[in-house]
C-alpha positions in Angstrom: -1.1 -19.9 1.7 2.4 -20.7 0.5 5.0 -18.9 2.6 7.7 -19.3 -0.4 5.4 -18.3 -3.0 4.5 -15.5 -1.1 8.5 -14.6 -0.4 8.8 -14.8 -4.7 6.3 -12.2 -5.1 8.3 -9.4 -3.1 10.7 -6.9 -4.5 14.3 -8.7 -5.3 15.7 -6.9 -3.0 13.9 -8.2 -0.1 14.3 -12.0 -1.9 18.0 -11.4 -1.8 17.9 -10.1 1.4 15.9 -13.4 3.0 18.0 -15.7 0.9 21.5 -13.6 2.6 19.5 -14.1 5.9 19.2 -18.1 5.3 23.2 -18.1 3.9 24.7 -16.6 6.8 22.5 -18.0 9.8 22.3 -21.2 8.1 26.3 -21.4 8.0 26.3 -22.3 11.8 26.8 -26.0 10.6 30.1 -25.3 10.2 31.1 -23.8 13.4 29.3 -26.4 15.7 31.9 -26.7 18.3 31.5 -22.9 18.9 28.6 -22.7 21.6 27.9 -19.3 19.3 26.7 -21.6 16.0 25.0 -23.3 18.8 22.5 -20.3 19.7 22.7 -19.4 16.0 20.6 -22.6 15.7 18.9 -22.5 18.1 17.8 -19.4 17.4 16.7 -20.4 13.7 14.9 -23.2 14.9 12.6 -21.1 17.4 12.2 -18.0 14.7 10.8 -20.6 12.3 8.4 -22.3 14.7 7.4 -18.8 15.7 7.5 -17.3 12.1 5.1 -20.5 10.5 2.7 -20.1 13.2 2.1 -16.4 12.3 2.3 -17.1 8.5 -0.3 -19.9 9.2 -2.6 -17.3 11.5 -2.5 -13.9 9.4 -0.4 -14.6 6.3 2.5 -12.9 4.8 2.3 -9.9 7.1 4.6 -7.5 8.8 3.7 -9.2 11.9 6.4 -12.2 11.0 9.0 -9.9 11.8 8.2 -11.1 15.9 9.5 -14.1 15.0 12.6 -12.4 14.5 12.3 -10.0 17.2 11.5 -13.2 19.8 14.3 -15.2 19.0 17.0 -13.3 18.0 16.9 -10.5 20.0 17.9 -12.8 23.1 20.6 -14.5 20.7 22.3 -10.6 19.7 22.4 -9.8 23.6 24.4 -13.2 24.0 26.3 -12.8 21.2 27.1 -9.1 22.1 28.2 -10.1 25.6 30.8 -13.0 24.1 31.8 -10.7 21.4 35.3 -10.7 23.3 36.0 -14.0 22.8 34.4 -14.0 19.4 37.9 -14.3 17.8 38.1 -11.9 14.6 41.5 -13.6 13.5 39.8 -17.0 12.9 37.2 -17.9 10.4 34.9 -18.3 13.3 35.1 -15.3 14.2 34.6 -13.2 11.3 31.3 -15.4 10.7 30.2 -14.6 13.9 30.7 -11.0 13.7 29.2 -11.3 9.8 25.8 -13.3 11.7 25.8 -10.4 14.5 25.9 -7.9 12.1 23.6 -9.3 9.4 20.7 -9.9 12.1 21.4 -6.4 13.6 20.5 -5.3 10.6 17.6 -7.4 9.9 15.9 -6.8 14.2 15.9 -3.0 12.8 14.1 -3.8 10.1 12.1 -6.4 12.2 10.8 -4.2 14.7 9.7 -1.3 12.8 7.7 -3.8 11.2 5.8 -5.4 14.4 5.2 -1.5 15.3 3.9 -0.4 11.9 1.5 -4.0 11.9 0.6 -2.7 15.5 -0.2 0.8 14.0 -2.4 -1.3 11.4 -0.4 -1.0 8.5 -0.6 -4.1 6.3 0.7 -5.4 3.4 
């Protein structure tokens, strides 16, 4: 099994979508003395670990979304609960509304794919 192979072989869309996901989560390198970029990281580092041990046990399946749902759901609540000192006016801030917003997005999608691999839909 070959997790980027498998990734190439969906619709663009979703490729473009992963690759976005990567971008913006990924840009936390650049706002390290924000303790936000620090739980972005954080937060990448656990969804991977999570994310290669379900791609290793039932392949490219709508069950990776946990990953997601595991370690970033604990970072939006923390994010959402500092999103007063997030800072809008400062590049900082817009990226840390852009990551909340961006992994919003992508939990929705996240969940209603642990529930539908629950339900037995696969792919």
């Amino acid at each position: 099994m070959d997790f980027l192979r498998d990734v190439m072989m969906q619709p663009v869309w979703l490729q473009i979508w992963i690759g976005w996901l990567g971008l913006i989560n990924m840009s936390a390198v650049f706002f390290l003395k924000r303790s936000e970029a620090r739980w972005v990281l954080a937060a990448i580092i656990a969804a991977a670990l999570i994310l290669n041990g379900l791609y290793m046990a039932y392949g490219y399946q709508r069950i990776l979304g946990l990953g997601h749902v595991i370690a970033w759901t604990p970072l939006l609540i923390y994010l959402y609960r500092r999103r007063r000192q997030w800072g809008l006016e400062t590049r900082a801030g817009k990226w840390i509304a852009l990551v909340f917003t961006t992994d919003l997005i992508s939990l929705a999608i996240d969940y209603a794919d642990v529930i539908r691999f629950a339900l037995g839909e696969r792919l």
